[in-house]
DRENPA-3360 file (N, C-alpha, C; in nm, 2 decimals, always signed):
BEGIN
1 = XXXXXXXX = +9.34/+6.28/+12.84/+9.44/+6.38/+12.79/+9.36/+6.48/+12.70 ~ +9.38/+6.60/+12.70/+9.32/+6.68/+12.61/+9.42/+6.75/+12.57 ~ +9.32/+6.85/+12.42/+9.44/+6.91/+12.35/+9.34/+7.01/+12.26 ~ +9.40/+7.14/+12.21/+9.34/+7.21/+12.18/+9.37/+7.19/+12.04 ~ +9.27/+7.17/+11.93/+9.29/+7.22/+11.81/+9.26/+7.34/+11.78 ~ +9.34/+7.40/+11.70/+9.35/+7.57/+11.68/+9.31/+7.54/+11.54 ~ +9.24/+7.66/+11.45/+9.19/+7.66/+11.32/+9.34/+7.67/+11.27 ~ +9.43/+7.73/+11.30/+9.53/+7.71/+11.22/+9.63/+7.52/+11.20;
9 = XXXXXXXX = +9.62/+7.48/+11.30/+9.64/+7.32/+11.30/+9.58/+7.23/+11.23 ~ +9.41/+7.25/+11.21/+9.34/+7.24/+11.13/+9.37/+7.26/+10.97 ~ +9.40/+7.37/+10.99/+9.38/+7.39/+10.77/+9.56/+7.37/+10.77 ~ +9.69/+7.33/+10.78/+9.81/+7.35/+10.80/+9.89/+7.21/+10.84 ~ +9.82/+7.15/+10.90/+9.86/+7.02/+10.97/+9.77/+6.91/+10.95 ~ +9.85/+6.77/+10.94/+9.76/+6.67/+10.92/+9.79/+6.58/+11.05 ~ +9.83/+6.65/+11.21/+9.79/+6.59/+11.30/+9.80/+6.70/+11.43 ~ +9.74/+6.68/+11.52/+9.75/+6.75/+11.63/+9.86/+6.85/+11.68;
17 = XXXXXXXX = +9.89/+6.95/+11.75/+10.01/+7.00/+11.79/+10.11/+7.00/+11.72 ~ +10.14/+7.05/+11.65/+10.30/+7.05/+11.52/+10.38/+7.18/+11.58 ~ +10.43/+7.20/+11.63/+10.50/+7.36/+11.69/+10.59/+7.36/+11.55 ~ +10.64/+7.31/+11.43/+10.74/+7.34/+11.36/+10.68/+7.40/+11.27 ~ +10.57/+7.36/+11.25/+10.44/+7.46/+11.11/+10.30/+7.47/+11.12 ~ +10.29/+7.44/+11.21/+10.12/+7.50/+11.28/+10.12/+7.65/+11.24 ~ +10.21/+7.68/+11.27/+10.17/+7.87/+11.27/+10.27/+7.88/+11.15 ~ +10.25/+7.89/+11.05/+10.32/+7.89/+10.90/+10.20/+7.96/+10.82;
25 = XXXXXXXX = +10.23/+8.04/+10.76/+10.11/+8.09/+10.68/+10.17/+8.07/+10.51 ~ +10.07/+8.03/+10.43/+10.07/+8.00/+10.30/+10.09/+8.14/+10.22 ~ +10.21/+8.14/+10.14/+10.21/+8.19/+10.06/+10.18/+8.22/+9.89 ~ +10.17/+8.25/+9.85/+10.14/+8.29/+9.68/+10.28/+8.35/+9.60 ~ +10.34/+8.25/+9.50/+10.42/+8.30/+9.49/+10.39/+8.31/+9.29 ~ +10.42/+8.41/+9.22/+10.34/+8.47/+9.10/+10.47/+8.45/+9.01 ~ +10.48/+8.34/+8.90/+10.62/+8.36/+8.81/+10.58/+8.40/+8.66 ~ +10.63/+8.44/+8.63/+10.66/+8.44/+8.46/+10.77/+8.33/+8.39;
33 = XXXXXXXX = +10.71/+8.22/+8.33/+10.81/+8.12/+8.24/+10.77/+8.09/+8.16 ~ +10.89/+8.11/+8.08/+10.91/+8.11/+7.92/+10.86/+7.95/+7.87 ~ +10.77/+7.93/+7.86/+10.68/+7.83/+7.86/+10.62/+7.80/+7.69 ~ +10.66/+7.71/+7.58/+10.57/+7.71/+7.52/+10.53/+7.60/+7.42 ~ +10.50/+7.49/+7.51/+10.43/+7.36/+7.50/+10.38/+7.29/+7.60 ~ +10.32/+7.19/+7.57/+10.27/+7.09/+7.71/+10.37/+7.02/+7.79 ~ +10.52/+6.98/+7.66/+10.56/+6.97/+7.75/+10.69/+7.06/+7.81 ~ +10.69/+7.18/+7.80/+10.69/+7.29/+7.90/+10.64/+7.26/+8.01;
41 = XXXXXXXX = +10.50/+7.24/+8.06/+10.45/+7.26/+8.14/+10.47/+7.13/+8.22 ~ +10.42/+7.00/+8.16/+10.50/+6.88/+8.26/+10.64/+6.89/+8.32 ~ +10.77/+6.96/+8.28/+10.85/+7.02/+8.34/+10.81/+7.12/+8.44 ~ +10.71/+7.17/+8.45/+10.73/+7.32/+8.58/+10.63/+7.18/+8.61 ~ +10.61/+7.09/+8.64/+10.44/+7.05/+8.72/+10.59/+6.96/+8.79 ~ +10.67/+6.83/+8.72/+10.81/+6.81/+8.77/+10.87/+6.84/+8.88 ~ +10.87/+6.93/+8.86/+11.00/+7.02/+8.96/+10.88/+7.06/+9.06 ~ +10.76/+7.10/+9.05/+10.65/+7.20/+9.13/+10.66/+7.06/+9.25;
49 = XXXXXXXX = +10.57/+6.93/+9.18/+10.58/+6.83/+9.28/+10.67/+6.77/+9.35 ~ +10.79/+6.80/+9.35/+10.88/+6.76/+9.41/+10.93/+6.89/+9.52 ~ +10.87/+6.96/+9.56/+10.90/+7.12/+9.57/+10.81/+7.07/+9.76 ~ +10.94/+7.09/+9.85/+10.86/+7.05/+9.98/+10.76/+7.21/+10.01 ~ +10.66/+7.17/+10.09/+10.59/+7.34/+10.12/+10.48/+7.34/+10.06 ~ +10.49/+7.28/+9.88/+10.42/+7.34/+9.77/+10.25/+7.29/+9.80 ~ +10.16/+7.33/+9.83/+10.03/+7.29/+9.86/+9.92/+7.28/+9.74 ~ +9.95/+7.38/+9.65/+9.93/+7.40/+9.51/+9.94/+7.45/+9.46;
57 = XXXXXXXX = +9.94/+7.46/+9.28/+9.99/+7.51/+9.18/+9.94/+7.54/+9.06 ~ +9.87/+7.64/+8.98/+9.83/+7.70/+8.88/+9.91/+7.69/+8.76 ~ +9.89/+7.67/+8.63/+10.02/+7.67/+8.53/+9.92/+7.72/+8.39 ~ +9.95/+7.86/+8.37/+9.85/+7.87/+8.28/+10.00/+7.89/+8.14 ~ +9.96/+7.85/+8.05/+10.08/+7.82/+7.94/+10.02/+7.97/+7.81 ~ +9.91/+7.98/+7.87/+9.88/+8.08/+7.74/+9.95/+8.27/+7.76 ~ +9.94/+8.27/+7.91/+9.95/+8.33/+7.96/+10.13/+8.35/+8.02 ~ +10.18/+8.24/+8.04/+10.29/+8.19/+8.07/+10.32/+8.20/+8.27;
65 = XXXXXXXX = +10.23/+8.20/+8.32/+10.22/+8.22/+8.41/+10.22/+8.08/+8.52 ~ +10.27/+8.10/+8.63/+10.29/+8.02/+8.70/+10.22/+8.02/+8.86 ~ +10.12/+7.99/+8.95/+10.08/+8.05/+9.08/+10.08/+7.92/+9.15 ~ +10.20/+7.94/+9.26/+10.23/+7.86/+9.40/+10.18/+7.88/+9.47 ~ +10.11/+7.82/+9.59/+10.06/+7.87/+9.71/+10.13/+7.76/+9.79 ~ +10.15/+7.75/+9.92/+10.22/+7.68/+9.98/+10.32/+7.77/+10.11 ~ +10.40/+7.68/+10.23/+10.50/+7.71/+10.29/+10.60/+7.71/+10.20 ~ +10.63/+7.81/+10.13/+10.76/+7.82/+10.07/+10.84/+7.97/+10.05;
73 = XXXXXXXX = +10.96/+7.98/+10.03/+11.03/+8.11/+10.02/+11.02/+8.12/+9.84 ~ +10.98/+8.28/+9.84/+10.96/+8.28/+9.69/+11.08/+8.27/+9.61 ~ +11.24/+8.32/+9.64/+11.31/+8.23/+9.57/+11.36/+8.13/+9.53 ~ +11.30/+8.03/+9.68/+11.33/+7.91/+9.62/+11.25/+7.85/+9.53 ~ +11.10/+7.90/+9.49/+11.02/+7.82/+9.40/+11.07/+7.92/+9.27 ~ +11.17/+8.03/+9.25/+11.20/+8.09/+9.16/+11.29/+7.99/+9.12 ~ +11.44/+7.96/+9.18/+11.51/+7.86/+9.15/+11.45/+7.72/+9.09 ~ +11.38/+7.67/+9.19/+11.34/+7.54/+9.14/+11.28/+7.53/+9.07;
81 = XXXXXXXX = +11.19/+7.62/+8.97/+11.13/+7.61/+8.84/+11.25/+7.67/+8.75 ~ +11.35/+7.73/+8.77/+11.44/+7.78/+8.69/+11.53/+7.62/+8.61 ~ +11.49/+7.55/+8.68/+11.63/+7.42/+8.69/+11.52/+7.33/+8.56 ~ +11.43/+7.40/+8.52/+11.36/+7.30/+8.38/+11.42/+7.39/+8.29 ~ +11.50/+7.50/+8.28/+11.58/+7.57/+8.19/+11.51/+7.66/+8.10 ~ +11.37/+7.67/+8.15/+11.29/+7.76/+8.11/+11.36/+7.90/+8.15 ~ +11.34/+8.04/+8.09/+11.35/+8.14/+8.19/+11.28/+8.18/+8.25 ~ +11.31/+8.21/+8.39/+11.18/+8.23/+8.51/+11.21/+8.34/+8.60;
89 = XXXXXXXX = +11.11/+8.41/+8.57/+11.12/+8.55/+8.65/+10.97/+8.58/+8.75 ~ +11.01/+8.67/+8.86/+10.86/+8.70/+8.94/+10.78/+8.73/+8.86 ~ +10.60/+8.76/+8.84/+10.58/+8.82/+8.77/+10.59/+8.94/+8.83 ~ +10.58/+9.06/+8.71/+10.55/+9.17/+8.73/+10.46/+9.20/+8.88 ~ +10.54/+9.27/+8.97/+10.48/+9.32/+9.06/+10.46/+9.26/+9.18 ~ +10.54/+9.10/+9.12/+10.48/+9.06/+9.29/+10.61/+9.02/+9.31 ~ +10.76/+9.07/+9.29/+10.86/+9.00/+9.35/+10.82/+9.08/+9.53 ~ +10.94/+9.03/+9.61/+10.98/+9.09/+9.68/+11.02/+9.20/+9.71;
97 = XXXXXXXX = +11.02/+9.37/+9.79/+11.10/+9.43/+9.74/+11.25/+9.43/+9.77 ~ +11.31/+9.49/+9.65/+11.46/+9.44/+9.62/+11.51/+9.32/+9.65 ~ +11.40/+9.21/+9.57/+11.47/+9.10/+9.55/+11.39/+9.07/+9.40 ~ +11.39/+9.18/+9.34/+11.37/+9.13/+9.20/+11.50/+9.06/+9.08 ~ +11.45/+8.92/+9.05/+11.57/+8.88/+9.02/+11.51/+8.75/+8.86 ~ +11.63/+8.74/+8.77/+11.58/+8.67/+8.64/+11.69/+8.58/+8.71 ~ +11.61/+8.41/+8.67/+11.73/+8.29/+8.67/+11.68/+8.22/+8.52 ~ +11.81/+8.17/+8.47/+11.79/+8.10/+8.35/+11.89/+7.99/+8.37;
105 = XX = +11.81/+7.84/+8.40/+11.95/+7.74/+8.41/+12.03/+7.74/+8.31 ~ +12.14/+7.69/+8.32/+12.22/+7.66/+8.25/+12.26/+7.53/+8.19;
% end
């Protein structure tokens, strides 16, 4: 039997032929949260690992910045970092257009 591995199957998939996310491209998703302790940050790391898609994650606290890469839609990793009750907004410039949006849980 043969089968073609594609370089996208490769970097994307951890087995042969996936038609559901083989062809999925990683995105970068850029937050601003109101972040300011460590454990701030074990909260956004919380919620980040539990986050299906999420491939990896940046969390700079000085900066208050947050960088997702991963199969994910950028407002759902808006929401789901929203739910540690931090305030979390896109950063500057990289929302969507007209889907610039602030969540603050409640």
């Amino acid at each position: 039997m043969k089968f073609a591995i594609y370089v996208s199957d490769f970097l994307f998939c951890s087995r042969p032929p996936c038609p559901h996310s083989c062809f999925s491209f990683l995105k970068t998703v850029v937050l601003k949260v109101d972040m300011s302790c460590q454990g701030c940050v074990g909260a956004v790391k919380r919620v980040l690992g539990k986050l299906d898609g999420v491939e990896s994650y940046d969390i700079d606290l000085n900066e208050k910045k947050v960088v997702v890469k991963g199969n994910v839609q950028p407002d759902t990793v808006l929401q789901t970092v929203s739910k540690t009750g931090k305030k979390t907004t896109f950063w500057e410039g990289e929302a969507p257009a007209s889907e610039t949006s602030t969540v603050t849980a409640s």
